[in-house]
C-alpha atoms as a printed R data frame, in Angstrom:
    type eleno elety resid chain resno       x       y       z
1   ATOM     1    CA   UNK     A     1 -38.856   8.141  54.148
2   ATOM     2    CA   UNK     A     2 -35.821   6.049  54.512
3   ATOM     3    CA   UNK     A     3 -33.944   5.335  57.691
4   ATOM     4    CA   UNK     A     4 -30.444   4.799  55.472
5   ATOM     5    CA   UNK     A     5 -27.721   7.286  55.114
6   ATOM     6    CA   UNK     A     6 -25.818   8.021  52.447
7   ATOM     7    CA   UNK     A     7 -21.542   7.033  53.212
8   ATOM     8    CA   UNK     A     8 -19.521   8.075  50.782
9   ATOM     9    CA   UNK     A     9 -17.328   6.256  48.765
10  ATOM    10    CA   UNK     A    10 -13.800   6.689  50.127
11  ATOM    11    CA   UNK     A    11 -15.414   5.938  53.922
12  ATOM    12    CA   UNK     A    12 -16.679   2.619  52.508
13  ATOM    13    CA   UNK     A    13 -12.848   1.834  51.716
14  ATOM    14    CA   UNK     A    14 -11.932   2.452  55.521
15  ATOM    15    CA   UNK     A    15  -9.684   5.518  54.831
16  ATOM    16    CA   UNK     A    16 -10.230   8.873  54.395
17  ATOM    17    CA   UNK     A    17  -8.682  10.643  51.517
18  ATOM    18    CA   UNK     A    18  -8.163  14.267  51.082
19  ATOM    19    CA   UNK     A    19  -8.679  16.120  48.249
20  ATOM    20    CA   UNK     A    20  -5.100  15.922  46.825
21  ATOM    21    CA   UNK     A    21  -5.055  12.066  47.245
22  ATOM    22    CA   UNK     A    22  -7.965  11.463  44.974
23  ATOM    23    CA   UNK     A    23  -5.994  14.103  42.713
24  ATOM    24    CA   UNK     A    24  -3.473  11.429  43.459
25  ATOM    25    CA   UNK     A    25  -5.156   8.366  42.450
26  ATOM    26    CA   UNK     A    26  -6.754   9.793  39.052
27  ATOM    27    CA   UNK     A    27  -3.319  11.275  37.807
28  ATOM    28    CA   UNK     A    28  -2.085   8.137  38.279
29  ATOM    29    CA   UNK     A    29  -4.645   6.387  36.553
30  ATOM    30    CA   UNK     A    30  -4.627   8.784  33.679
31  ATOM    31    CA   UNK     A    31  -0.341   8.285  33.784
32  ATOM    32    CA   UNK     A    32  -1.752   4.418  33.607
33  ATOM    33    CA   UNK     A    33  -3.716   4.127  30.761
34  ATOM    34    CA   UNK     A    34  -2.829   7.126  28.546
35  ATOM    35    CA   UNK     A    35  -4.590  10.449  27.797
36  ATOM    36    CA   UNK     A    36  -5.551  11.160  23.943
37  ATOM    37    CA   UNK     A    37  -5.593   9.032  21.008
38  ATOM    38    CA   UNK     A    38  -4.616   5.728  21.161
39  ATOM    39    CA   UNK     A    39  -1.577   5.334  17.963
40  ATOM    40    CA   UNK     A    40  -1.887   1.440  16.782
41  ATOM    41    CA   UNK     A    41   1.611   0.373  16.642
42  ATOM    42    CA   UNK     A    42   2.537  -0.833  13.302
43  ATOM    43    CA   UNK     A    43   3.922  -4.424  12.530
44  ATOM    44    CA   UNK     A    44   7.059  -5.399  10.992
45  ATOM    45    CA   UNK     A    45   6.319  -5.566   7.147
46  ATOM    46    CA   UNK     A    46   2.770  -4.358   7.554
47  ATOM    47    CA   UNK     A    47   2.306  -2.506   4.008
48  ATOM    48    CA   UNK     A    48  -0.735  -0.392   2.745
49  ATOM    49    CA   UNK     A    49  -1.375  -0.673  -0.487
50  ATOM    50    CA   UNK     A    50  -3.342   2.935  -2.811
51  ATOM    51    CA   UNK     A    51  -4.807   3.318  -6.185
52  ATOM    52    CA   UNK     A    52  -4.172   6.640  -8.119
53  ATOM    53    CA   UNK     A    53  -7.570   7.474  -9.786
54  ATOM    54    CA   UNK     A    54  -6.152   9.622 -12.615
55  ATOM    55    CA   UNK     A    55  -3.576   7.073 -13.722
56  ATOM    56    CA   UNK     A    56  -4.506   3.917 -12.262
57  ATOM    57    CA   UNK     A    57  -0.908   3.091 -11.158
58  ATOM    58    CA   UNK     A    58  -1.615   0.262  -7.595
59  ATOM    59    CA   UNK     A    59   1.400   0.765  -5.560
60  ATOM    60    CA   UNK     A    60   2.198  -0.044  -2.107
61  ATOM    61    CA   UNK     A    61   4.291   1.639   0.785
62  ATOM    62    CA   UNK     A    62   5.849  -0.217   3.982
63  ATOM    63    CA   UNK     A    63   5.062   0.607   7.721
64  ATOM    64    CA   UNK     A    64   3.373   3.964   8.537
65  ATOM    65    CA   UNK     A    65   4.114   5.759   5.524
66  ATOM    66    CA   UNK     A    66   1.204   7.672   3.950
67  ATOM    67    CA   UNK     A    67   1.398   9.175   0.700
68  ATOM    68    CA   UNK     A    68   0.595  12.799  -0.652
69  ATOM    69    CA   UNK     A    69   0.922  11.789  -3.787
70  ATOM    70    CA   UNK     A    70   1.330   9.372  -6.927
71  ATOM    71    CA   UNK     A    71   4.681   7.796  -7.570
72  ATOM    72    CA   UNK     A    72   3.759   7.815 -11.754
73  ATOM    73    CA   UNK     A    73   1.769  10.785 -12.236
74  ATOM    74    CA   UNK     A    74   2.195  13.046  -9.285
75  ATOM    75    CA   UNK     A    75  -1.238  13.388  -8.819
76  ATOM    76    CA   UNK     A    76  -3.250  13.188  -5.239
77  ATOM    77    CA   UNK     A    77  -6.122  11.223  -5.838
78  ATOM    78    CA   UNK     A    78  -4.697   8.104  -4.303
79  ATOM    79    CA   UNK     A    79  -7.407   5.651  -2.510
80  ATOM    80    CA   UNK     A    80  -6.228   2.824  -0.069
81  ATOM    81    CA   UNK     A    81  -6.276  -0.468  -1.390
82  ATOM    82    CA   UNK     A    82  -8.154  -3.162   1.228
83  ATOM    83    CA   UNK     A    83  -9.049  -6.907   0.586
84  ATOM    84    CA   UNK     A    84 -12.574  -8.147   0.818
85  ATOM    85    CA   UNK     A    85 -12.796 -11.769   1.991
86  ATOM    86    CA   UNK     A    86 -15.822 -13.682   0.468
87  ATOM    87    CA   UNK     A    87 -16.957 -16.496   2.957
88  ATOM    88    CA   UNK     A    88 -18.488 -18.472   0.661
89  ATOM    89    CA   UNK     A    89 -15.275 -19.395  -1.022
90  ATOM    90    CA   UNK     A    90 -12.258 -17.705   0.645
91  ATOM    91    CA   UNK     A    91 -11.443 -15.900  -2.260
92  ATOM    92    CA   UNK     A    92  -9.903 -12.403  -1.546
93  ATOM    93    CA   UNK     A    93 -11.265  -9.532  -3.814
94  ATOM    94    CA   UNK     A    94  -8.536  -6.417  -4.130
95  ATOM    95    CA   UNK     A    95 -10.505  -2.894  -4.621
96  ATOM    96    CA   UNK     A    96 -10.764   0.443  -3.234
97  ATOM    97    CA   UNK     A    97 -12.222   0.781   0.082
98  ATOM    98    CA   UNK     A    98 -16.092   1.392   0.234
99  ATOM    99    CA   UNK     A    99 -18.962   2.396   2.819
100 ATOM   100    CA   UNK     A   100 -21.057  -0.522   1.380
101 ATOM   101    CA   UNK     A   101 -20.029  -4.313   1.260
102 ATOM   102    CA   UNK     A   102 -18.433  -5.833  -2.402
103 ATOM   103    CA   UNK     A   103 -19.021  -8.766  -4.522
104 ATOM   104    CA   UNK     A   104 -17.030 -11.436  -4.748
105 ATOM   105    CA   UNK     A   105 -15.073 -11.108  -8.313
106 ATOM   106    CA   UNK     A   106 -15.320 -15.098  -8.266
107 ATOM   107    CA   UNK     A   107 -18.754 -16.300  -7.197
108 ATOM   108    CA   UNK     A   108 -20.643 -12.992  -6.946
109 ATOM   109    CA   UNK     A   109 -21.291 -13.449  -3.241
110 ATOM   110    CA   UNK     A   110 -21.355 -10.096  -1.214
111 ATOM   111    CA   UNK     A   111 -17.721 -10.044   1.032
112 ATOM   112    CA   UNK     A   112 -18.160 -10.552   4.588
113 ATOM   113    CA   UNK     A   113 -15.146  -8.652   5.811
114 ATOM   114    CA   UNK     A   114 -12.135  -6.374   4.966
115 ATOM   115    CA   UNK     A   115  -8.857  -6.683   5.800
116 ATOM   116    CA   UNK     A   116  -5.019  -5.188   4.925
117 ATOM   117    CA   UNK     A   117  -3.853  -6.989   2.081
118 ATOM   118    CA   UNK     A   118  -0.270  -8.821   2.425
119 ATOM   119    CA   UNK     A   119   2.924  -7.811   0.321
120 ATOM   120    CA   UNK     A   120   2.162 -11.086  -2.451
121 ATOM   121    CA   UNK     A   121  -1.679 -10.283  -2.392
122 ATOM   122    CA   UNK     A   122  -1.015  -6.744  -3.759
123 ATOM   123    CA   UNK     A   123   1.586  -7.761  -6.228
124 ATOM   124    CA   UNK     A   124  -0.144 -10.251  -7.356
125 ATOM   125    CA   UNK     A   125  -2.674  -7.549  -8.326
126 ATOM   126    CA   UNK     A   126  -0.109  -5.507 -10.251
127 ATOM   127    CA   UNK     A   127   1.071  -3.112  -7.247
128 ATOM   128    CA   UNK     A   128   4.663  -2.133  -7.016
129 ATOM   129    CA   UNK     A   129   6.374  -0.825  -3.756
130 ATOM   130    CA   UNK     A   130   7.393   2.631  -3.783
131 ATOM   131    CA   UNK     A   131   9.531   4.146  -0.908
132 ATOM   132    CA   UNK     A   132   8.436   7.299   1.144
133 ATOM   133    CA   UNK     A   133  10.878   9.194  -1.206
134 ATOM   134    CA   UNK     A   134   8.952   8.113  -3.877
135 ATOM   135    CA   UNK     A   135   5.397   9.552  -2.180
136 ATOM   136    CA   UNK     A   136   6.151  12.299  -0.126
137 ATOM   137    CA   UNK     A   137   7.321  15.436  -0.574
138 ATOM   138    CA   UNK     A   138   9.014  15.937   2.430
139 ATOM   139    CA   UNK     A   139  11.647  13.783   3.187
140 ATOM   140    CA   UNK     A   140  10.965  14.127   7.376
């Protein structure tokens, strides 16, 4: 059997604190670093770029815009566009995102990341910008 006692935690810090000051402490905490899920702020001319898979049409869209449907056909089968970076060469291989990695269209390599694809990437790949107007039926 052990001769120690247990102390708890708030006697260790030389104060007591009642009840509604550890109430207190975690509200302010929570008030701190933020309840729910964290929204990732969105850079200036960050752009997403989608596929339609009934017409093929690549377009892209600026900021946080996502789009219930496609500008050409009106359809919803639209699939985000990402870039998979080969590092074997550097090259950057445009495609729908995937669970599993990609070749490289140049060398055959598999990718070894993904990454948002910039404004000349995607229309240098055929993709044309389309407002929010253009993909969304509600204008809000």
């Amino acid at each position: 059997m052990s001769d120690s006692v247990w102390i708890p935690p708030f006697r260790l810090l030389g104060a007591r604190l009642s009840i509604l000051g550890w109430v207190f402490i975690f509200a302010a905490l929570a008030a701190v670093t933020g309840c729910g899920k964290p929204q990732k702020p969105t850079a200036a001319g960050e752009v997403s770029g989608y596929l339609c898979s009934a017409c093929q049409v690549k377009f892209y869209v600026e900021g946080a815009v996502v789009p219930e449907f496609c500008p050409q056909c009106k359809g919803t089968g639209i699939q985000p566009i990402v870039g998979y970076l080969c590092a074997a060469d550097g090259h950057l291989t445009l495609n729908i995102r995937r669970s599993k990695p990609m070749p490289c269209e140049q060398c055959g390599v598999q990718t070894s990341s993904v990454r948002r694809p910039t404004v000349a990437e995607l229309e240098g790949a055929g993709a044309v910008r389309k407002s929010k107007a253009d993909v969304c039926r509600s204008p809000s």
